[in-house]
Each structure stands twice: as C-alpha cells, then as structure tokens.
N, CA, C and O atoms as a MOPAC input file, in Angstrom:
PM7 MOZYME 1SCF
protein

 N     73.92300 1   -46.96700 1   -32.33500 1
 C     73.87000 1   -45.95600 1   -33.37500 1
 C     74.59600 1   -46.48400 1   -34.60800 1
 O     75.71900 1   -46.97200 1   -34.48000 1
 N     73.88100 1   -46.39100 1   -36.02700 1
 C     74.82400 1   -46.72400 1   -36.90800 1
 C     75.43300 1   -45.10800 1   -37.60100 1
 O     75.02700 1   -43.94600 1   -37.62200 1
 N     76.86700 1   -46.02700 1   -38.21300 1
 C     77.23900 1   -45.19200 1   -38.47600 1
 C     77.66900 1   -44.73700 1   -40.11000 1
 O     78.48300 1   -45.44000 1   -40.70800 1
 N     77.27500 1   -43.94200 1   -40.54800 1
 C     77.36500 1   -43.48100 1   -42.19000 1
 C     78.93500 1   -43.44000 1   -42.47900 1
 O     79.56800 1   -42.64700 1   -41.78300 1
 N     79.60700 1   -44.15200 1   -43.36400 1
 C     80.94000 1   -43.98400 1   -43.97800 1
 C     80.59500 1   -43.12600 1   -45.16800 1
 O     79.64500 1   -43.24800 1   -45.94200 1
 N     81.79500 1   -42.01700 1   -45.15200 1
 C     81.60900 1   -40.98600 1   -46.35300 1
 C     83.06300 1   -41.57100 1   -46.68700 1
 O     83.63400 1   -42.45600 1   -46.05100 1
 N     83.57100 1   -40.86100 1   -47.87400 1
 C     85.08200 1   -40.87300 1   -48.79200 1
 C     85.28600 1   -39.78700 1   -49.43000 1
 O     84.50300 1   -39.32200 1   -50.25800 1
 N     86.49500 1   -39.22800 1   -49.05600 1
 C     86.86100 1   -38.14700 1   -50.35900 1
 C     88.36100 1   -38.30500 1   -50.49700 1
 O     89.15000 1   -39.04000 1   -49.90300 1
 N     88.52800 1   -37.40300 1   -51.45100 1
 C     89.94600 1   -37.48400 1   -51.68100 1
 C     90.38400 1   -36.79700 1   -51.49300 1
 O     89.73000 1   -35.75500 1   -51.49600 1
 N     92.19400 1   -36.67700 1   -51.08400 1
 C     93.18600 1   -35.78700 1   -50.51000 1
 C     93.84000 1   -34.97600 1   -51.40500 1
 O     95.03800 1   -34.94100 1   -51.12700 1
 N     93.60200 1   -34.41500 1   -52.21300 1
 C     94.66100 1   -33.56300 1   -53.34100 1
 C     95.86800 1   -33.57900 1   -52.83300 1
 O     96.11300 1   -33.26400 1   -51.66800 1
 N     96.82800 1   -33.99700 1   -53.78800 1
 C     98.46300 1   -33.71100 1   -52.98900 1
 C     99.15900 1   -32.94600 1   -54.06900 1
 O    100.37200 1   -33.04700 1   -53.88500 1
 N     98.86400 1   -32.17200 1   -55.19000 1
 C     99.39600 1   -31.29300 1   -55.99700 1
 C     98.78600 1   -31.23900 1   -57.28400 1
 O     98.19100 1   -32.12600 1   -57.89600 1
 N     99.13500 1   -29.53900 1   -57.73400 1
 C     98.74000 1   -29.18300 1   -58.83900 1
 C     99.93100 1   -29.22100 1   -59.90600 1
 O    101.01700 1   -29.80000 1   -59.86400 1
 N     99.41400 1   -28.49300 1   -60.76700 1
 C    101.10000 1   -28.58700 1   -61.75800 1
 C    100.44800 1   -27.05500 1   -62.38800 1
 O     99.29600 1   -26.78500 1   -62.72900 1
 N    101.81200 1   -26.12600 1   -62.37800 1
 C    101.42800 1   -24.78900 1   -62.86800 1
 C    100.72900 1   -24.28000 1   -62.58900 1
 O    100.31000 1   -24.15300 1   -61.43900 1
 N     99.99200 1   -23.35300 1   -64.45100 1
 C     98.40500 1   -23.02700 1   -63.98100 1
 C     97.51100 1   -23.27300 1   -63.07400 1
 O     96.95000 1   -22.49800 1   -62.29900 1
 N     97.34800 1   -25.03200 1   -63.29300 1
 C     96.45800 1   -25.44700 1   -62.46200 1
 C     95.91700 1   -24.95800 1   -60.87800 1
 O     94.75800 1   -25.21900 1   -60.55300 1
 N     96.74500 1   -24.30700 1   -60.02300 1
 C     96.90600 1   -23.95200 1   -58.73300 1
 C     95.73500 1   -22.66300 1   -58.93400 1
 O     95.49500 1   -22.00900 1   -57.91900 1
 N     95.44500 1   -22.51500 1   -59.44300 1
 C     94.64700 1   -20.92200 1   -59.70700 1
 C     93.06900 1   -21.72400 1   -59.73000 1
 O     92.22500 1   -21.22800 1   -58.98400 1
 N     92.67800 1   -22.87900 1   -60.52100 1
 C     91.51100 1   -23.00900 1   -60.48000 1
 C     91.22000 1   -24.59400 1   -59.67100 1
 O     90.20700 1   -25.29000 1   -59.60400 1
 N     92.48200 1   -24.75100 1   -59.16900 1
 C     92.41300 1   -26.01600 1   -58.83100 1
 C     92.04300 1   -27.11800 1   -58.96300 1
 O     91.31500 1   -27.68700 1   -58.15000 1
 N     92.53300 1   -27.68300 1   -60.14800 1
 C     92.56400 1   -28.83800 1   -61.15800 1
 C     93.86100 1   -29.46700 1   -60.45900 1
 O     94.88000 1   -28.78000 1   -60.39300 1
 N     93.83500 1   -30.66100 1   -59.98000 1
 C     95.19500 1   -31.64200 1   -59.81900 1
 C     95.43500 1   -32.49800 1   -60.36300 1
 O     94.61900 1   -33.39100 1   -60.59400 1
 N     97.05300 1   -32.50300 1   -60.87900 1
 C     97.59200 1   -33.82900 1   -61.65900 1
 C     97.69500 1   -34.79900 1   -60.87800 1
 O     97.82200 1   -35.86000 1   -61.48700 1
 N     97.69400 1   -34.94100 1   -59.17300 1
 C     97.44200 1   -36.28800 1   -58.81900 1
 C     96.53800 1   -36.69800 1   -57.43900 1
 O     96.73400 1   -36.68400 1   -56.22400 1
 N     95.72000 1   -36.97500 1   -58.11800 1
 C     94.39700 1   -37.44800 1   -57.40600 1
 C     94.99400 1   -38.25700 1   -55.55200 1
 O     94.24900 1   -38.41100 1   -54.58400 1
 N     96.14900 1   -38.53100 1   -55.60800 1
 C     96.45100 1   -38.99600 1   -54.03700 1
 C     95.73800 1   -40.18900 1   -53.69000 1
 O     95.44100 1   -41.15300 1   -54.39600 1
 N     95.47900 1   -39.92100 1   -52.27800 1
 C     94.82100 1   -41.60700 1   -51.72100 1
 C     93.17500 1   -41.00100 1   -51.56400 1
 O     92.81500 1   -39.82400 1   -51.59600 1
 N     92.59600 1   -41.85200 1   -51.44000 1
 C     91.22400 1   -41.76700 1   -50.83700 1
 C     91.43100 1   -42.30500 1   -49.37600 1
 O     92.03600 1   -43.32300 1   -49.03800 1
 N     90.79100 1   -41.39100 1   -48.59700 1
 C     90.41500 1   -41.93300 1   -46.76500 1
 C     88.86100 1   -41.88800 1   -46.58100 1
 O     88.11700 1   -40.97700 1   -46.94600 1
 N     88.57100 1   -42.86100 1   -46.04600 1
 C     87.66600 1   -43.36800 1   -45.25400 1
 C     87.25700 1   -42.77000 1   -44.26800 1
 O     88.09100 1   -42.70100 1   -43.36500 1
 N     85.99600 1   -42.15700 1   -44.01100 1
 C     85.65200 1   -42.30900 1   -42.41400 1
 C     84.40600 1   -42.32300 1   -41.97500 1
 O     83.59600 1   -41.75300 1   -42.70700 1
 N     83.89700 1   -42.92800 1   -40.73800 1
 C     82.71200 1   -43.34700 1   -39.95100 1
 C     82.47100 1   -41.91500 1   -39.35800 1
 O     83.17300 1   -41.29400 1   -38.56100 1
 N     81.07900 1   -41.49100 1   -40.06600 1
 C     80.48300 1   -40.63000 1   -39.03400 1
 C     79.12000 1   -41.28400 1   -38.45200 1
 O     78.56300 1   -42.33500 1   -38.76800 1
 N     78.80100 1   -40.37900 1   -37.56700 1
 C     77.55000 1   -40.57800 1   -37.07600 1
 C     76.33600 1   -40.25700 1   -37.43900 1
 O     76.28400 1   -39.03800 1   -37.60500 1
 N     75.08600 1   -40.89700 1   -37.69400 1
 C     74.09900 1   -40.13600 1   -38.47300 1
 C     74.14200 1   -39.13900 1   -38.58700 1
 O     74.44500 1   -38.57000 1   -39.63600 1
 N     73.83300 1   -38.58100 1   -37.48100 1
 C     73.17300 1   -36.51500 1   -37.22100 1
 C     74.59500 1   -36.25400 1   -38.50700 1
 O     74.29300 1   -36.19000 1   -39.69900 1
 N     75.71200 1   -36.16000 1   -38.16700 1
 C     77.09700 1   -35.55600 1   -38.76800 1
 C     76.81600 1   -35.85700 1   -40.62700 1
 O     76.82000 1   -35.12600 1   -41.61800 1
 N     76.62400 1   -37.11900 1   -40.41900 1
 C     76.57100 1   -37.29600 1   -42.10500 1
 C     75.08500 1   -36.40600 1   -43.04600 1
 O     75.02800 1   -35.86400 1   -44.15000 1
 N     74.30000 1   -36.57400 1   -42.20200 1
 C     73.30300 1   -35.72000 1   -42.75300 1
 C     73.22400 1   -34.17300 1   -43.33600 1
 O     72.27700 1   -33.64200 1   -43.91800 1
 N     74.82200 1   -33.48500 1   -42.91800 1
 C     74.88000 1   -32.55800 1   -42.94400 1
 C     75.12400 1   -32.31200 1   -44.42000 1
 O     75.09100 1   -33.40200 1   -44.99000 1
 N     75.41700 1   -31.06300 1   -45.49000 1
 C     74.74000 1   -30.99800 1   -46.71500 1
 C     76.40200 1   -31.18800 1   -47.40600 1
 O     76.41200 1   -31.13000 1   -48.63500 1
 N     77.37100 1   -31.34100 1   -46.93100 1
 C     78.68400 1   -32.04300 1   -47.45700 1
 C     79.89800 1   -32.34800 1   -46.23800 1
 O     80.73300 1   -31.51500 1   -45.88700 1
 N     79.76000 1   -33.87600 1   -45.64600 1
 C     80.24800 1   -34.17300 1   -44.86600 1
 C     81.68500 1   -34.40300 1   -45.00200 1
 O     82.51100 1   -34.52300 1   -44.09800 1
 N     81.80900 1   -34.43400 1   -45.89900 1
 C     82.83300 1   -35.23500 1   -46.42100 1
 C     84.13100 1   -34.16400 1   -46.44000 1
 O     85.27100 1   -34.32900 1   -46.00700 1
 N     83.40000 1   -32.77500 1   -47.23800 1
 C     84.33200 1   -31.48200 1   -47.07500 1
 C     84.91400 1   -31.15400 1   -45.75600 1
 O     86.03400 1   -31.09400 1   -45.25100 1
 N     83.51600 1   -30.94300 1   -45.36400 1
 C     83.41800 1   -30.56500 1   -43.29100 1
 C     84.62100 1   -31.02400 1   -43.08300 1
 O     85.52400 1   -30.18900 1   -43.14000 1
 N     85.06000 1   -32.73900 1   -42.72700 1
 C     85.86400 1   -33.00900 1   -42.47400 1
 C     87.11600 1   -33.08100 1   -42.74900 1
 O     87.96600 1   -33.13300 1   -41.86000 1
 N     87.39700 1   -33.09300 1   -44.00700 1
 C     88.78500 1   -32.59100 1   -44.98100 1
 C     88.78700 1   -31.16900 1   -44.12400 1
 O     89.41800 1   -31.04000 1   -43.07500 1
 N     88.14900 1   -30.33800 1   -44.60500 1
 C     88.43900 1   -29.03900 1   -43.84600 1
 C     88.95300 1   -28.90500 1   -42.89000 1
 O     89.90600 1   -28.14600 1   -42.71700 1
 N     88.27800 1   -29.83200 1   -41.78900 1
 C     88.49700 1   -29.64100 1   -40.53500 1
 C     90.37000 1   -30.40900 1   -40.33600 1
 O     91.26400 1   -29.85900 1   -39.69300 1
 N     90.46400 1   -31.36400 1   -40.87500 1
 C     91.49400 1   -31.86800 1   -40.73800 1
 C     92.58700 1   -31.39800 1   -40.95200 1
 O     93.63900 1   -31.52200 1   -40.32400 1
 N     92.19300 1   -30.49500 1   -42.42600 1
 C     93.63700 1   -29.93300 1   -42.58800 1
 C     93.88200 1   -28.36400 1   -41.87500 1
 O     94.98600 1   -27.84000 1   -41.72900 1
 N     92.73700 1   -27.84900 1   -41.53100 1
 C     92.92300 1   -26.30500 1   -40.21100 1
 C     93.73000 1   -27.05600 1   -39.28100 1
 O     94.62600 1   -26.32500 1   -38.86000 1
 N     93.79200 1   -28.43200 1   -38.69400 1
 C     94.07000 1   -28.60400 1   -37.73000 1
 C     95.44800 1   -28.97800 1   -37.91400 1
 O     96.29500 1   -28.53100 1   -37.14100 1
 N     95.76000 1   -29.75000 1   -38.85500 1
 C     97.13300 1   -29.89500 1   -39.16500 1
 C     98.24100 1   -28.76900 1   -39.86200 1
 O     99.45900 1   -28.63700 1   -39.98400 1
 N     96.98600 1   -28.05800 1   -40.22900 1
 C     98.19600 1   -26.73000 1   -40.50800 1
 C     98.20000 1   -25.79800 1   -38.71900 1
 O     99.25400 1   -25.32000 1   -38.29900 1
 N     97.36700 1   -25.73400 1   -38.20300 1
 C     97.48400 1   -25.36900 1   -36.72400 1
 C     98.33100 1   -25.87200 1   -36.02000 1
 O     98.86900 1   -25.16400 1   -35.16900 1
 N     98.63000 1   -26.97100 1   -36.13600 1
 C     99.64400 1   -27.75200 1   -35.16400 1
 C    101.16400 1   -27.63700 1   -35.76900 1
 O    102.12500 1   -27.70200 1   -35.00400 1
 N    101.36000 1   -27.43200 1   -37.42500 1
 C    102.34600 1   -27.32300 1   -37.96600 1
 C    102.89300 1   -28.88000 1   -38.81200 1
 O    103.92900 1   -29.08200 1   -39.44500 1
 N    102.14100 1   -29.48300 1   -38.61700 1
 C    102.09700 1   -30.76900 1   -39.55200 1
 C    101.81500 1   -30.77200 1   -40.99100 1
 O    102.33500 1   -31.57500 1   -41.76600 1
 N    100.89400 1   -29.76300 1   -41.37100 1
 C    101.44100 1   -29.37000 1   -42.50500 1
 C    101.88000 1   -28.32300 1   -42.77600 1
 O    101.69500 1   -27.50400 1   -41.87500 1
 N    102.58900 1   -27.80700 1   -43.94500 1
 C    102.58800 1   -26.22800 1   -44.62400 1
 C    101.63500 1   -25.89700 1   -45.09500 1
 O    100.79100 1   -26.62300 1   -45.62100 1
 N    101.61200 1   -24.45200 1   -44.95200 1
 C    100.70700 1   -23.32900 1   -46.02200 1
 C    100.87900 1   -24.30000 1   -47.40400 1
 O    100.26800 1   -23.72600 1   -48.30600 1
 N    101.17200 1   -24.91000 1   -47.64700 1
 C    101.56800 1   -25.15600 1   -49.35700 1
 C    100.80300 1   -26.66300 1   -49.14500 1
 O     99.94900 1   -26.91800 1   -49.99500 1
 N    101.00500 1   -27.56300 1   -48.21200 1
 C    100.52000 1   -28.44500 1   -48.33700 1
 C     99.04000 1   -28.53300 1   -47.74800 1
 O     98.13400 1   -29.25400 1   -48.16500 1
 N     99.01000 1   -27.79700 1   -46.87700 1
 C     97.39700 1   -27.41600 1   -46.64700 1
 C     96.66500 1   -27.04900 1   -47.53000 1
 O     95.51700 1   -27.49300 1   -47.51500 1
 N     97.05900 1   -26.13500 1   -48.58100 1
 C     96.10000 1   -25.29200 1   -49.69300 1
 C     96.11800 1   -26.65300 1   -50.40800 1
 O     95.04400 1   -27.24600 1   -50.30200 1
 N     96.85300 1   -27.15500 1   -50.95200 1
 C     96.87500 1   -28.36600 1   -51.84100 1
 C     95.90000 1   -29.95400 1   -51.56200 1
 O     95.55500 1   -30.73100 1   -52.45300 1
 N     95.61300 1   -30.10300 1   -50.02200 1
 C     94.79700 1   -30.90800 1   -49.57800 1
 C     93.58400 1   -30.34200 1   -49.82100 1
 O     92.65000 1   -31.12700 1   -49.65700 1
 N     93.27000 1   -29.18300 1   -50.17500 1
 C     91.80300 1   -28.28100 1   -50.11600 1
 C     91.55700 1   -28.10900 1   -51.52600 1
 O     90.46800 1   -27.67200 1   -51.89700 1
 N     92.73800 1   -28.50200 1   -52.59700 1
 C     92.66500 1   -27.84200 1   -54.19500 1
 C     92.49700 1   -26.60300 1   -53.92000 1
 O     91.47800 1   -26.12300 1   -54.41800 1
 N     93.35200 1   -25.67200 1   -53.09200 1
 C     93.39300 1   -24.42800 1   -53.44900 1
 C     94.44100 1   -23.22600 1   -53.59400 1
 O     95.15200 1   -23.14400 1   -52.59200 1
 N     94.74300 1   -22.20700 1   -54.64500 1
 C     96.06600 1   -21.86000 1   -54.80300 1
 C     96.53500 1   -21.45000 1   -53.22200 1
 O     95.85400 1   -22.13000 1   -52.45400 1
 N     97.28400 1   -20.74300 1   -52.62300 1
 C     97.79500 1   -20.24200 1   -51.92600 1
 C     96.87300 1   -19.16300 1   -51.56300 1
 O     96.26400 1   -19.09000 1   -50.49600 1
 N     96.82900 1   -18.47300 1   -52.36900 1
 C     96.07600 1   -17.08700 1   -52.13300 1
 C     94.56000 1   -17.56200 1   -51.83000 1
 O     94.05300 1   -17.04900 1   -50.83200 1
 N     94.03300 1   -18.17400 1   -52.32100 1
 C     92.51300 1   -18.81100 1   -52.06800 1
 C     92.31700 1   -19.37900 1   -50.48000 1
 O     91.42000 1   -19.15900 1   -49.66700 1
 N     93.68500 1   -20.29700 1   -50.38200 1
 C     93.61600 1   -20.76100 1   -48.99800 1
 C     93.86100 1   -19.79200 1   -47.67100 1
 O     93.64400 1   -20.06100 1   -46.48900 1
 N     94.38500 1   -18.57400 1   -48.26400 1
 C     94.50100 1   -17.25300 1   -47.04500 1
 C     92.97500 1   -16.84700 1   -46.92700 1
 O     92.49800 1   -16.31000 1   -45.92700 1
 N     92.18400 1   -17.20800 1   -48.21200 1
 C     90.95800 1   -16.61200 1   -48.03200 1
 C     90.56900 1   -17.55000 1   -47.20200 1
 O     90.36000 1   -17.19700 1   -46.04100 1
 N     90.38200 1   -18.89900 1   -47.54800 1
 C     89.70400 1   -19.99900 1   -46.41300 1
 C     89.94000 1   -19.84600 1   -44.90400 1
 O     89.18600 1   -20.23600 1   -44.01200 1
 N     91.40200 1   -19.06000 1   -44.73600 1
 C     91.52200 1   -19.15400 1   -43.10200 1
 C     91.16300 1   -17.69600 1   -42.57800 1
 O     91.27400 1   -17.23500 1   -41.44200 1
 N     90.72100 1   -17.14200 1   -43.69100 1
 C     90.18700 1   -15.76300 1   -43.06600 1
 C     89.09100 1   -15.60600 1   -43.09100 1
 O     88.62200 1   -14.74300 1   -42.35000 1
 N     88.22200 1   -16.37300 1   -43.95200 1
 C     87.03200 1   -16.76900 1   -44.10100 1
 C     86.69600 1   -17.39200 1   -42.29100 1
 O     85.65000 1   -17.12400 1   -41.70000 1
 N     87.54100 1   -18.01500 1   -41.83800 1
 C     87.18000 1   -18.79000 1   -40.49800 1
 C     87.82900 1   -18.34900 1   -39.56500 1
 O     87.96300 1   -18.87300 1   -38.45900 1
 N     88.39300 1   -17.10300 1   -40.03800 1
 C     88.94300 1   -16.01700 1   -38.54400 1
 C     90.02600 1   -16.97700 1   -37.84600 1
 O     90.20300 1   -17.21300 1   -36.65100 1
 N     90.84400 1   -17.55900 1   -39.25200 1
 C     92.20600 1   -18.71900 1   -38.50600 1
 C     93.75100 1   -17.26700 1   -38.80700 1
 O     93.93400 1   -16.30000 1   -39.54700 1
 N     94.03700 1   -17.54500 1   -38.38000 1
 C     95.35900 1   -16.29000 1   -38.26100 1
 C     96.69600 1   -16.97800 1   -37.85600 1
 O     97.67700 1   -16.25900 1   -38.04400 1
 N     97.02300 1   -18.55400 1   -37.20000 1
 C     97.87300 1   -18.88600 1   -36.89300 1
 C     98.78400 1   -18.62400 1   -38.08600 1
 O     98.33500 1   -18.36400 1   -39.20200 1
 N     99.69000 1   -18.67900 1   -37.88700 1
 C    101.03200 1   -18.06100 1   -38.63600 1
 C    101.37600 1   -17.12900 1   -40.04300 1
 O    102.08400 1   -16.97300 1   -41.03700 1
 N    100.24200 1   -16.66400 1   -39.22200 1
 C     99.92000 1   -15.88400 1   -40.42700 1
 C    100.86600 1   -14.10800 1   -39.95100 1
 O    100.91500 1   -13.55700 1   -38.85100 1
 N    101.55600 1   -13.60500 1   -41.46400 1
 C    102.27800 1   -12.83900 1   -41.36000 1
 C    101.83500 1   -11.62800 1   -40.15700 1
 O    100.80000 1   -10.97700 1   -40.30100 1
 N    102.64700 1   -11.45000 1   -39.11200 1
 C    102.65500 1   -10.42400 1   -37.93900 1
 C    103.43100 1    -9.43500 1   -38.47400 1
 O    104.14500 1    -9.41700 1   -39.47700 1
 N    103.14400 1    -8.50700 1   -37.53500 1
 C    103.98000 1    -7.03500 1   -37.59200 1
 C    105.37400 1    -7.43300 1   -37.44300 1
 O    106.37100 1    -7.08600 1   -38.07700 1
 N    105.22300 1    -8.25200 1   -36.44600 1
 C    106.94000 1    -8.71800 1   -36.00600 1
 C    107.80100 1    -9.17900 1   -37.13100 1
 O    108.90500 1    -8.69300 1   -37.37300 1
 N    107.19600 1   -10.21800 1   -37.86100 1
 C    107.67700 1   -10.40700 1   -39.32300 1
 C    108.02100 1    -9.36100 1   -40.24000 1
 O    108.89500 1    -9.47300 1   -41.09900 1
 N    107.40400 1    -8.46400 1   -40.06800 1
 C    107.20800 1    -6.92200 1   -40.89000 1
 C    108.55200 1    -6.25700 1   -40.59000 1
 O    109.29800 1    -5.79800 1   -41.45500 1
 N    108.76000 1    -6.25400 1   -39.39500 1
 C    110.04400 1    -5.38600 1   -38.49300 1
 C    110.96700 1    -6.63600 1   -38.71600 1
 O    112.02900 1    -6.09400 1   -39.02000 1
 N    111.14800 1    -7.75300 1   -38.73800 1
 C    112.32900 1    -8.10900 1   -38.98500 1
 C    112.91100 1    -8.34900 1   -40.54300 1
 O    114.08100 1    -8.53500 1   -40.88000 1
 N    111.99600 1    -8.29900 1   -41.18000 1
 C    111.89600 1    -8.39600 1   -42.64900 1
 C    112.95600 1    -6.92300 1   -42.73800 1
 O    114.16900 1    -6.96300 1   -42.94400 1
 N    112.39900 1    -6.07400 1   -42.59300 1
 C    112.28300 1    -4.19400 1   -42.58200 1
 C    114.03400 1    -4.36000 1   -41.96400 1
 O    114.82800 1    -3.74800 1   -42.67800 1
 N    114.45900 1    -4.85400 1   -41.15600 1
 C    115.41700 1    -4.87300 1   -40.38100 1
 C    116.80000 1    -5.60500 1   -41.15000 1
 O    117.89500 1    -5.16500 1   -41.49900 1
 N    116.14200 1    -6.94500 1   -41.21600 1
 C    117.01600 1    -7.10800 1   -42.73600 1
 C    117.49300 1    -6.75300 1   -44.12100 1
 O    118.52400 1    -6.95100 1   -44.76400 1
 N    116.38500 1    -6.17300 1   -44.32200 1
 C    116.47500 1    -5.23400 1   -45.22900 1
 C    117.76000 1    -4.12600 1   -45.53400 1
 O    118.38900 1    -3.79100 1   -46.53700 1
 N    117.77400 1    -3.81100 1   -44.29200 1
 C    118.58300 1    -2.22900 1   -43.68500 1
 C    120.13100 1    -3.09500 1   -43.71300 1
 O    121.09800 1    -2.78200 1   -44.40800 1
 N    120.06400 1    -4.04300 1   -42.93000 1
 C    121.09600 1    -4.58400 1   -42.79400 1
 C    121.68400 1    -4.77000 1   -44.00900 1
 O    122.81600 1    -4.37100 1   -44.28400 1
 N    120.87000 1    -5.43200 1   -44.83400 1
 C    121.98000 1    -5.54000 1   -46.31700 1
 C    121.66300 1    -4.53400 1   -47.20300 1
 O    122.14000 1    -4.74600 1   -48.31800 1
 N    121.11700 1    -3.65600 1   -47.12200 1
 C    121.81100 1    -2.34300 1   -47.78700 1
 C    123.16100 1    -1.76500 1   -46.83700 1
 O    124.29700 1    -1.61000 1   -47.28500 1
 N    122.94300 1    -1.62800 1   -46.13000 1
 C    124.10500 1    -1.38700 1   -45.24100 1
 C    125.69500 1    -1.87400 1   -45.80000 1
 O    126.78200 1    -1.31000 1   -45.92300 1
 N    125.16600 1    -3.21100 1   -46.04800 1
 C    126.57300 1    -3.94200 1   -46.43100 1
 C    126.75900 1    -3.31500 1   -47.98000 1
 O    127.91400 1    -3.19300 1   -48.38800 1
 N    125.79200 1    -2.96800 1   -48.73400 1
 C    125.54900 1    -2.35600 1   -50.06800 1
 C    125.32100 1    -3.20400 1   -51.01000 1
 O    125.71700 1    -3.15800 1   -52.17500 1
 N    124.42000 1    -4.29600 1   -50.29700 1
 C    123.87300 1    -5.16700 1   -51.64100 1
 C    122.41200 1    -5.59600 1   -51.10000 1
 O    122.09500 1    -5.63800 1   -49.91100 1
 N    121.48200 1    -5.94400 1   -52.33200 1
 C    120.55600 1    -6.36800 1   -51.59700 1
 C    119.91200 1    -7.53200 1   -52.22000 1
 O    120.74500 1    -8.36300 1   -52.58200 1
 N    118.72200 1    -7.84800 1   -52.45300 1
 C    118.15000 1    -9.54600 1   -52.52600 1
 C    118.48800 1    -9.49000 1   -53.86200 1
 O    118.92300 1   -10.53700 1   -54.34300 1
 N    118.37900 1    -8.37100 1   -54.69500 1
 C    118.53500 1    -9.04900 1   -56.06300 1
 C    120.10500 1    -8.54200 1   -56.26300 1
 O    120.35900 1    -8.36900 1   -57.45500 1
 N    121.04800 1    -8.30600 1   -55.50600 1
 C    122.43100 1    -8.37600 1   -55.90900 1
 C    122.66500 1    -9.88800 1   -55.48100 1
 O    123.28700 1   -10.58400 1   -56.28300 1
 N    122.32300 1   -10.34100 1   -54.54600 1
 C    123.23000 1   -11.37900 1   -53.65100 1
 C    122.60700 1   -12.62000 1   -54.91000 1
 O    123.53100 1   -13.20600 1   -55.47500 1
 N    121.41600 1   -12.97100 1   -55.28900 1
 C    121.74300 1   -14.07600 1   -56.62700 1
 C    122.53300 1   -13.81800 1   -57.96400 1
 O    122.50500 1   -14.69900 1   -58.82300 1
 N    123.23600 1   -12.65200 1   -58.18700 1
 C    124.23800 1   -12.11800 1   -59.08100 1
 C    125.43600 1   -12.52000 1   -58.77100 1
 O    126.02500 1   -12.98100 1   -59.74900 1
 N    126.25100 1   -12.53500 1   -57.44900 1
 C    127.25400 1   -12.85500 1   -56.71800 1
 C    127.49600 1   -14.70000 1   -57.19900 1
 O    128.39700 1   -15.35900 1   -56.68100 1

C-alpha cells in the first residue's frame, strides 16, 4: 500500500485580539505524516488529524485547555464549542466544581473578605 504524506501546521499562539478570529503571531513547526490512501482521500486530512491529536492530548492532560485551543487557532470559547460539538466533556466544569467554588466562596466571606478584597491586601 502506498502511502500519501499530508503537512500542516501546529499554531502555538495568538497575541490579543487575535484569539477571537484566530490569526497567529507564530506559525510553530510543521509535522509530517504518512497516511494511508483510503485516510488521505478524505476531504481535509490533514485537520482530521490535528484534531484528532490534540482531543487526545488534551484527554490525557498533556495539554491545557489553552494550549489545545491554540493548536486548533481557536479562542477558548470556540474550542468549548469544538469539544461540545464532539460530545468531549473531559474536564470540563462539574457540579462538583460548582459546590466547591460556592464553598469557597462562603468561606471567605466568612473571614469578611472576598476575591476582590484579597488583591487590595
């Protein structure tokens, strides 16, 4: 079987604005890779696999939310759409987060200060 080499590139950051329409100030490395006919034929192989690579490395925790959206050129908020778009939910904010957030909260009012006293201090 031969095999089709595609290339794309890795976005590794925006600057500012840019994160909203995803324009990057630095283009990163280009990677290489061998697919197999049937795979390359498909109508953008090249994405497929970026995609796939970085669900998987933000799944495993190899990358961040921040560096995942940024391998995809996409703000933050765009990339919640991409993993909801694909019914991905890993670490994605729980109730439990909600209640301990909520919990902390209480706690430092309690003490009688709260997030925006304690950078005043």
């Amino acid at each position: 079987m031969r095999a089709a080499t595609i290339a794309f590139q890795v976005l590794l950051g925006v600057q500012g604005e840019s994160a909203l329409v995803g324009r990057a100030y630095n283009a990163g490395m280009e990677i290489t890779v061998k697919l197999p006919d049937d795979l390359a034929k498909r109508a953008n192989p090249g994405r497929e696999a970026l995609e796939a690579l970085v669900v998987e490395g933000y799944r495993s925790g190899a990358f961040s939310h921040y560096q995942a959206s940024q391998m995809l050129g996409l703000s933050r908020f765009a990339f919640d759409g991409f993993l909801k778009e694909r019914n991905i939910y890993d670490h994605a904010y729980s109730a439990a987060d909600l209640q301990d957030d909520q919990e902390t909260l209480r706690h430092c009012e309690s003490k009688g200060s709260t997030a925006n006293d304690a950078g005043r201090r």
